[in-house]
N, C-alpha and C positions, 0 to 999 in steps of 0.2 A: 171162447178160449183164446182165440187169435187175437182179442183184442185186450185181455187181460194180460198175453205174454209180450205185449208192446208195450202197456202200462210199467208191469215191473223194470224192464228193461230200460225205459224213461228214468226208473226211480234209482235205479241202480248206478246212471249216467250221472245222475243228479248226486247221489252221495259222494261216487267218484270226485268229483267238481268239487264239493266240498269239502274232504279232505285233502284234496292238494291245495287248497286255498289256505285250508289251516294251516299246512306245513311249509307254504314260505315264508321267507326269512327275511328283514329289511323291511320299513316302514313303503316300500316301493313293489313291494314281492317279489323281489328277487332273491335268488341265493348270492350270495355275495362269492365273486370270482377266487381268494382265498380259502375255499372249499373245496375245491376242486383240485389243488395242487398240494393238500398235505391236512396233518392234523394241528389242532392246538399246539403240539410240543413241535411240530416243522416252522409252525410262527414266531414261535421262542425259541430260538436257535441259541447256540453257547461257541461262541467266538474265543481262537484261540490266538496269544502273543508271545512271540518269543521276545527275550530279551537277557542281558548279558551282568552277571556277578561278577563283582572285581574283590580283589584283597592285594592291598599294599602292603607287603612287609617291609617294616624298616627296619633301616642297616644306619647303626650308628658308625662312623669313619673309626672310632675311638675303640670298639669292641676288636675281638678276634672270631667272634661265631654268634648267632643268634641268638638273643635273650628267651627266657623262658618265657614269659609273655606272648612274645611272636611265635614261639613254637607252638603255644595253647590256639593262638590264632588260627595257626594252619591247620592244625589239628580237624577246627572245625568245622573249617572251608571244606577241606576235603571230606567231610563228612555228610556236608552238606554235595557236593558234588557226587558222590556215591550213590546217597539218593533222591535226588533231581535235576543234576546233571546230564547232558547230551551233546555228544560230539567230542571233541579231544579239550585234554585242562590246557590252556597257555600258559606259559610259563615264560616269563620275559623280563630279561636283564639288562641293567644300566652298560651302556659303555662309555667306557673312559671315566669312574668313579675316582673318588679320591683315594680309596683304599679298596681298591681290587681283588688284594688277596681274601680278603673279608666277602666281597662278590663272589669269587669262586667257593671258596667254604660255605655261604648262605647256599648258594644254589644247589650245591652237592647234598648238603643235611635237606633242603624240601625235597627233592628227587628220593631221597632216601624215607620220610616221612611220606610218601609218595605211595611210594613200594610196599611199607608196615602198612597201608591202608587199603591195600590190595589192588591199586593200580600200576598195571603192566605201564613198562615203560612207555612204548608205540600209542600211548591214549595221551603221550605229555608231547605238546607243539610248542617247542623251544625258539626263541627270539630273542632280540638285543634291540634295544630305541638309543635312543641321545640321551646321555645326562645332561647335558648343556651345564656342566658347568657347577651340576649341585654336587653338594660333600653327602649329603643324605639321603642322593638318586634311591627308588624302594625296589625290590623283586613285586613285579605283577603277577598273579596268579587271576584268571575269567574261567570261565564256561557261561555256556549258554544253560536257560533254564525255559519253560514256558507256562505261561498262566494263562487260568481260564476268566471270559471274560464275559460277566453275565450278562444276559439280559435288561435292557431298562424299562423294570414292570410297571405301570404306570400307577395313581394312588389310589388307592381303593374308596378315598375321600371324592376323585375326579368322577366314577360308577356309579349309575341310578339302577340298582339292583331292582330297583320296583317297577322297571319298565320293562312289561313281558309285554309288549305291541308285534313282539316278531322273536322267534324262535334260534335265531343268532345266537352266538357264542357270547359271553365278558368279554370286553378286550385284556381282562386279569386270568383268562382261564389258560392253564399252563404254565404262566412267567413262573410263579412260585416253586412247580415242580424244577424249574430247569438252573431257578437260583439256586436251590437246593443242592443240586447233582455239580453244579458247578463249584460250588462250596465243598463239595466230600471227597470230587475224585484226587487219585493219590499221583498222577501223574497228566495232566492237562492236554498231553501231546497224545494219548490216546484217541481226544475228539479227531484228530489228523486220522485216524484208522491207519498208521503205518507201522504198527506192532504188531510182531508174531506171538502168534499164541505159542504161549509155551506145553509141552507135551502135557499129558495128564498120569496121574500116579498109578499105572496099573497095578502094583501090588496091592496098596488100598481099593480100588475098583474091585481086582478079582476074589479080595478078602470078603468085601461087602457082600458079594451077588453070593461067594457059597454061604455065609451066614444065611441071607437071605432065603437061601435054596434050605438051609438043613433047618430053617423057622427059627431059629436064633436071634439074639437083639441085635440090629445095626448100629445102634446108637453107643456112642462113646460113652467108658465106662466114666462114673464119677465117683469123686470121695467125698465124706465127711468135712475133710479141710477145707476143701474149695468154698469162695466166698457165699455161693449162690447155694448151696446146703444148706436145706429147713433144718431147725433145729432140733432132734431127739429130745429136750426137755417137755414137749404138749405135745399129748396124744391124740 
């Protein structure tokens, strides 16, 4: 019996042995040290850049107030600043233009165009540069904005998908998830983590849970109009 229960025991060392031998990884067997410090999607990381939106409005010397054109312009800077914007808009005027009265009436109508767009004053960082001299110096309107900056996946043409010699990762497994995410999100500074969550809607919450308590449907109601309505003609 004593010698049978050393036998299994040998055999049992020996399976051991042989499944960790299948399970390393690398033509060398080792696990490769990037296992150890994250997953796939830690390896494909999404890099983020700030960088800076400008709009030139011009002031023709010869006007009295801004063309409509320039107004459509700003129109849509600001719009664009509302959402993807961060930090304060600058706003920064010529000095010593040819026709200054024209400067202060531009700058008063974007400030006011400003306002309709639903930014408080205190978000506008007002400034003056040099005209040096031009008749058609412009109001600068920036903000900052920031993009996400994907991953460079490598080709999938470069990948010997048919070499299972070792139980490694693709060097492709991940990149695509994270071009992807990189591609969709709606504000890029989020990768930063320095957004607050905003509260969550307890009226809809506490409406859910008593639906849910009195067996009621949670699900939002639908109509007939909406796109995504099968059609009542086939039964």
């Amino acid at each position: 019996m004593k010698s049978r229960s050393i036998a299994s025991t040998f055999a049992l060392l020996s399976a051991g042995v042989i499944l960790v031998a299948g399970c390393q990884s690398g033509p060398s067997g080792h696990v490769p040290a990037s296992y150890y410090s994250g997953t796939a999607l830690d390896r494909n990381t999404v890099s983020t850049r700030s960088t800076t939106e400008y709009l030139e409005v011009n002031l023709n010397p010869a006007d009295s107030q801004l063309r409509l054109e320039e107004i459509a312009r700003i129109k849509g800077f600001l719009a664009a600043y509302n959402a993807r914007g961060h930090g304060l808009l600058s706003l920064s005027v010529p000095q010593d233009s040819a026709n200054p009265q024209l400067t202060i009436s531009a700058l008063a109508e974007t400030r006011d165009l400003a306002w309709n767009a639903g930014i408080e004053y205190d978000q506008i960082a007002g400034s003056a540069y040099s005209a040096e001299g031009r008749a058609n110096a412009p109001i600068i309107l920036a903000f900052t904005i920031y993009k996400a900056i994907a991953p460079d996946c490598p080709s999938l043409a470069q990948v010997d998908v048919a070499n299972a010699r070792s139980n490694s990762d693709m060097p492709t497994l991940g990149c695509a998830v994270r071009t992807n995410m990189a591609a969709m999100i709606a504000d890029p500074r989020d990768f930063l983590g320095e957004r607050e969550l905003e509260g969550g809607d307890t009226v809809r919450r506490n409406n859910q849970l008593e639906a849910y308590r009195n067996g009621e449907a949670t699900a939002a109601a639908r109509s007939d109009d909406e796109s995504g309505a099968i059609s009542a003609a086939v039964n």
